[in-house]
C-alpha positions in Angstrom: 21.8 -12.4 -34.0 23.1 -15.5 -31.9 26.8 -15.0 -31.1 27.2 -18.6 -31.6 25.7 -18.8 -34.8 28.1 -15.9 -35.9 30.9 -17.4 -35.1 29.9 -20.8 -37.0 29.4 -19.1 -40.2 32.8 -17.5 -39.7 34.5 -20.4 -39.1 33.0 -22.2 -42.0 33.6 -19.8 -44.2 37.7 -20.3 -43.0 37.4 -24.1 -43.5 36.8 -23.3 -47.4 40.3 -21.6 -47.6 43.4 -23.0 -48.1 45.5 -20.2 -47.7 47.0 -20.0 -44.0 46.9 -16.2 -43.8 43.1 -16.3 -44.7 42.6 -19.0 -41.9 43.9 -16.7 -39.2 42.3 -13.4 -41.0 39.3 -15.3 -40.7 40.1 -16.3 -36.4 41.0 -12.9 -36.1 37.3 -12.0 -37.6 36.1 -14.5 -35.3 37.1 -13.2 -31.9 36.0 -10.0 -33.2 32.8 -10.7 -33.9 32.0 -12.5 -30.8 33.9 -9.4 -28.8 31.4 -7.3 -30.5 28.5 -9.6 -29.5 29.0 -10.1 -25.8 30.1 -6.2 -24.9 27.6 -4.5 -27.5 25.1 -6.4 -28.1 24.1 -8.1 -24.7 21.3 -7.3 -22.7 21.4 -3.8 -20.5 19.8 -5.1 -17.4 23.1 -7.1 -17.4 25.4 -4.9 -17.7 24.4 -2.6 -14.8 27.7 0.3 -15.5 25.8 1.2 -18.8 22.5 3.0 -18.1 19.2 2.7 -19.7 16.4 4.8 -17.8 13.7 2.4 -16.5 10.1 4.2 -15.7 7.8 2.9 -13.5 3.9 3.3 -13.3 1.7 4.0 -10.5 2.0 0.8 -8.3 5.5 -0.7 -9.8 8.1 -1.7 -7.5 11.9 -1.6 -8.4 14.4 -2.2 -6.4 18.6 -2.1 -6.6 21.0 -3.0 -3.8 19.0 -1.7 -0.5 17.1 0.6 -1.9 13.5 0.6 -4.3 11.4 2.8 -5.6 7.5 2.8 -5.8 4.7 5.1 -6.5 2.0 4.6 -4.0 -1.3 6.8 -5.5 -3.1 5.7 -2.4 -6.1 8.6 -2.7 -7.7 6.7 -5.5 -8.9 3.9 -2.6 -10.9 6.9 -1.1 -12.0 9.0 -3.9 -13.3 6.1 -7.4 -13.7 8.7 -9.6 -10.3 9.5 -10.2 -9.5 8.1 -13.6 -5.8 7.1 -14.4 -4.2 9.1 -17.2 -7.2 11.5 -16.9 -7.0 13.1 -13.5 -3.8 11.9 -12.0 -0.6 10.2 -13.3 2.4 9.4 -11.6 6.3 7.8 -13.4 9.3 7.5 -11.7 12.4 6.9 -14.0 15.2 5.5 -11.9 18.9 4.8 -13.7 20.3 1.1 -13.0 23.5 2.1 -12.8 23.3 5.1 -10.5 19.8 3.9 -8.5 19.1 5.8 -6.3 20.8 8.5 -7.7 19.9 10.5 -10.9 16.1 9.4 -10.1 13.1 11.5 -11.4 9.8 11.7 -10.0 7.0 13.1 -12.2 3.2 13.5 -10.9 -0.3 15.2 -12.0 -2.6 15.7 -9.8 -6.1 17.6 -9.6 -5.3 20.9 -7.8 -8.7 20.6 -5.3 -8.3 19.3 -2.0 -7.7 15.4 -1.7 -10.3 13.5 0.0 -8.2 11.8 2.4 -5.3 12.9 5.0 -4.8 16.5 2.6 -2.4 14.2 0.3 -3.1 12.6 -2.6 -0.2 10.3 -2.1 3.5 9.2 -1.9 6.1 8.7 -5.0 9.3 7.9 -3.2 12.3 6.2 -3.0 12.9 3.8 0.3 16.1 1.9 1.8 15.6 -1.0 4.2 12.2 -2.7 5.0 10.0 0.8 4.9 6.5 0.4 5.3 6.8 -3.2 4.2 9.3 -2.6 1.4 11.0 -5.9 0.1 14.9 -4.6 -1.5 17.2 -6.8 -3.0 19.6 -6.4 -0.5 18.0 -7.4 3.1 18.5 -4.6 5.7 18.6 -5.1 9.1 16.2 -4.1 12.1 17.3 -2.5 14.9 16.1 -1.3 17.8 16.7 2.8 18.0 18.7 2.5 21.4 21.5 -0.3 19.7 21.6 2.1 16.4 25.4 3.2 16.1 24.7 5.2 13.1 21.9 7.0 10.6 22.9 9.1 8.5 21.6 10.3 5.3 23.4 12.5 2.9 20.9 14.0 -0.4 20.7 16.8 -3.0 17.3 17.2 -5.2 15.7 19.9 -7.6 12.2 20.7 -8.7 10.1 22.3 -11.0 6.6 23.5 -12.2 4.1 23.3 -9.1 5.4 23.9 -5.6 2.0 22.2 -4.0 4.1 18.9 -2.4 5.8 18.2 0.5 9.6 16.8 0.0 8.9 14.4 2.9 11.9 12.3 3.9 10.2 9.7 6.6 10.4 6.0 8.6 7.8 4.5 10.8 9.4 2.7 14.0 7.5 -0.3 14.9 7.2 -2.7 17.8 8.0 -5.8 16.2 11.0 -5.9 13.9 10.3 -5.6 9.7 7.0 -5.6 10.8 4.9 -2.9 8.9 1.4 -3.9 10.1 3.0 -2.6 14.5 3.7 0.8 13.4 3.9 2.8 16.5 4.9 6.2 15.3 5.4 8.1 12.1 8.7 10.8 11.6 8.9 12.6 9.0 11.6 15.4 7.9 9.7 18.1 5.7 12.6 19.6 3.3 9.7 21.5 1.0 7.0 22.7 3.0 4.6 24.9 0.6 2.0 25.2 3.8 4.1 26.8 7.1 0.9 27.8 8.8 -0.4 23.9 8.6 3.1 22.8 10.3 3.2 25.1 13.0 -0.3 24.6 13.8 0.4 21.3 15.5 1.9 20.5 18.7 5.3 21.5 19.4 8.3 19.0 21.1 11.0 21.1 20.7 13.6 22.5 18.5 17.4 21.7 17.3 19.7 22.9 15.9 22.3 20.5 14.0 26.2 20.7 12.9 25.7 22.6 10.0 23.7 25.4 12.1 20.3 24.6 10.4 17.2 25.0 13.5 14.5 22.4 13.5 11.1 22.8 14.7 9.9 19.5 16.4 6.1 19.0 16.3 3.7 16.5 16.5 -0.1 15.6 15.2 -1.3 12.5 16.9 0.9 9.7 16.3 2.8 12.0 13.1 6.1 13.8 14.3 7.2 16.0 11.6 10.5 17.7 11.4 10.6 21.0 9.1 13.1 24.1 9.1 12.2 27.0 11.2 12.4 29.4 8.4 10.7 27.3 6.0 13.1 27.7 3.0 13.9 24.5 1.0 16.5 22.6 2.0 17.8 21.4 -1.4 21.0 19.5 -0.4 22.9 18.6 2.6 23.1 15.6 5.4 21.0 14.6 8.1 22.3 13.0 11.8 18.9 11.2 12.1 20.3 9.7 15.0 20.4 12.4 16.7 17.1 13.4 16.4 15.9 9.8 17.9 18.0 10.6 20.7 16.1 14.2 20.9 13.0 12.2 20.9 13.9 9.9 23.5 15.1 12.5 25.8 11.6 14.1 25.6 9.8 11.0 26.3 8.6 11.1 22.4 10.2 7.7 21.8 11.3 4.9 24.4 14.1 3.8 22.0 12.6 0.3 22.4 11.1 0.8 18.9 12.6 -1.0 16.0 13.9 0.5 13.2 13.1 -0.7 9.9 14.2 1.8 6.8 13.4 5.5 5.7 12.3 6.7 2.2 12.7 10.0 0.4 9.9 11.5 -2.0 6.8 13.5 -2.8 3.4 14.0 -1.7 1.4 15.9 -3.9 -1.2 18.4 -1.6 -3.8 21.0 -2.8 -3.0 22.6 -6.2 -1.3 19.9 -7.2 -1.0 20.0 -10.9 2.2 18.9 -12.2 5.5 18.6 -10.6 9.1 17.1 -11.3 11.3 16.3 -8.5 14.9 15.2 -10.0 17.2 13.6 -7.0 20.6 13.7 -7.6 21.9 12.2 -5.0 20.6 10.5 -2.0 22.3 8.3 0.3 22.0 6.0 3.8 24.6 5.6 6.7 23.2 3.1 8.3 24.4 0.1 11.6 
């Protein structure tokens, strides 16, 4: 109902009384009303503190502050027989007033190998310009050697299928927000359901960080991928990326006259897919 009209009828309905109590019973109705109207009744994408899930289909961009969300099924280019809602569906249900936090990530995928690349895509969240992503809030480009600070704090959850990697990646590129230069692709691996296929590429190095957790550094082609030594899943904790890009630099990996653009946090479903849910709780970018 229009709040306007509301109040209308109310005050007409005072103009037909003579009595002066009635006329401010009937204003006191009035501001009630139209309370009631603008704080319960108005629309929820407006009121961002009071959340109302949002989910979002394969190929659906969302975005909040600096960060968005998007689920990229990029296998069915290579392989046109997949059907949508038959073979493979992907939703990602993201909460306005939390975003990025509280987001969930479901997928269904075939559980034979995926034509391309071993993946059959990526559901993720992203901050900054990553891999061409547009937020609402314009991040800035920087070069890695003028970074002062990236940092990234999370905590996630899964269940059903362990067949995906929890890849938390950025491209740096040689032209600032530019996805088209990519230059180099690093990726941190916190769920790695396939050991033997990380350690069988080449190795950088290794590091161990503030909180005592060893890295293995290794690289396939143009990839560099990041991934605990032991291989358990690292559910919750922070990340000096920084640091690393200094690692990187040290060993000739990286120059540091790449730009850096923004990083995302998700899923690729790999080989025995079927169905997985990845809830992030929390997930959060220190970033100048």
């Amino acid at each position: 109902m229009d709040g306007n009209y509301l109040a209308g009828k109310l005050r007409t309905q005072c103009s037909r009384r003579k009595d002066w109590l009635a006329h401010i019973q009937c204003a006191a109705a009035t501001i009630c009303a139209l309370g009631a109207f603008l704080f319960s009744g108005a629309p929820t994408h407006a009121r961002k503190m009071e959340s109302v899930p949002v989910t979002l289909q394969d190929q659906q961009n969302y975005t909040e502050g600096s960060y968005t969300a998007y689920a990229s099924p990029w296998s069915i280019f290579f392989d046109k027989t997949l059907r949508h809602e038959v073979d493979y569906l992907d939703t990602i249900s993201v909460q306005p007033a939390t975003f990025p936090d509280g987001t969930v990530i479901r997928t269904q995928w075939p559980i034979n190998h995926p034509m391309a690349k071993g993946v059959w895509g990526y559901m993720a969240l992203g901050f900054g310009n990553y891999d061409g992503g547009k937020p609402e809030i314009h991040v800035l480009s920087h070069q890695v050697k003028d970074i002062k600070e990236l940092n990234q704090a999370f905590s996630y959850k899964w269940q059903y299928s362990p067949n995906f990697n929890l890849l938390n990646e950025f491209y740096l590129t040689s032209k600032p927000g530019d996805s088209q230069s990519k230059m180099i692709e690093i990726g941190f691996l916190l769920h790695v359901p396939d050991l033997a296929w990380a350690n069988s590429s080449t190795v950088i190095g290794s590091l161990t960080d503030a909180s005592r957790q060893a890295w293995s550094i290794r690289r396939a082609g143009n990839y560099v991928m990041i991934f605990p030594q032991d291989g358990r899943d690292i559910l919750s904790g922070r990340i000096n990326v920084l640091s690393f890009l200094k690692f990187l630099t040290l060993r000739g990996v990286i120059t540091g006259n790449e730009w850096f653009n923004g990083i995302a946090f998700g899923m690729e479903p790999i080989k025995g897919a079927g169905s997985t849910q990845l809830t992030i709780d929390h997930w959060h970018v220190t970033y100048h």
